[in-house]
N, C-alpha and C positions, 0 to 999 in steps of 0.2 A: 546454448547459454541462455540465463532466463535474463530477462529484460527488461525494466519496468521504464515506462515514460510517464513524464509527469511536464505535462504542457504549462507553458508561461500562463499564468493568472491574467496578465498583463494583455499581451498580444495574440497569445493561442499558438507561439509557436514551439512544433515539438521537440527540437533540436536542443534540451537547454544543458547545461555541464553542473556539476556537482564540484560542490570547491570545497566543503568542508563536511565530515559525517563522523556522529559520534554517537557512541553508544550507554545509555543508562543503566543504571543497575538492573532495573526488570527489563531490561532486554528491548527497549523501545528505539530505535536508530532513530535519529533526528540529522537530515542532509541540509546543509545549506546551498541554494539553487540559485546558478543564474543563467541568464536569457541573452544570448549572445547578438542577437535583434534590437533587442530594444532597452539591453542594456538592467532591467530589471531582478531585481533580489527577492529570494523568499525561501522560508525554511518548508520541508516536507516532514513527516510523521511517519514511519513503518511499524507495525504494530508487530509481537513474534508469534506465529502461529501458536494454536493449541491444539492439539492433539485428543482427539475425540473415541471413546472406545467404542469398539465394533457394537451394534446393537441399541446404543443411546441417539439416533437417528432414523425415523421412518421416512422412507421415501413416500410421497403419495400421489397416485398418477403417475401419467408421463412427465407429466411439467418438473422442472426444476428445484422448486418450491419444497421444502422441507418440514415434517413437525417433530419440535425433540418430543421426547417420549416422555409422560409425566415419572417420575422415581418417590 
């Protein structure tokens, strides 16, 4: 299962619950968060992947580090 945690702003604790999540027309989820600690609210942002064609990405080195490729 993928899993995302998003720690209290507030306290830094991990545990927080998701009470409300909605979705926009481009596809952006917006969760409303709270922190069962210390009692604090706050909304989160998921952005929707995009999808990258084979070739428009050079890897460079080992490092992780990316350059898109000029078009």
């Amino acid at each position: 299962m993928n899993q995302t945690y998003c720690p209290c702003p507030k306290c830094n604790q991990l545990r927080t619950r998701v009470v409300c999540t909605k979705r926009d027309k481009e596809g952006v989820t917006i969760r409303r968060r709270w922190c069962p600690v210390c009692e604090h609210r706050w909304y989160s942002l998921q952005y929707p992947e995009v999808p990258i064609e084979t070739g428009a990405v050079k890897w460079k080195g080992r490092t992780t580090k990316y350059v898109p490729l000029q078009v």
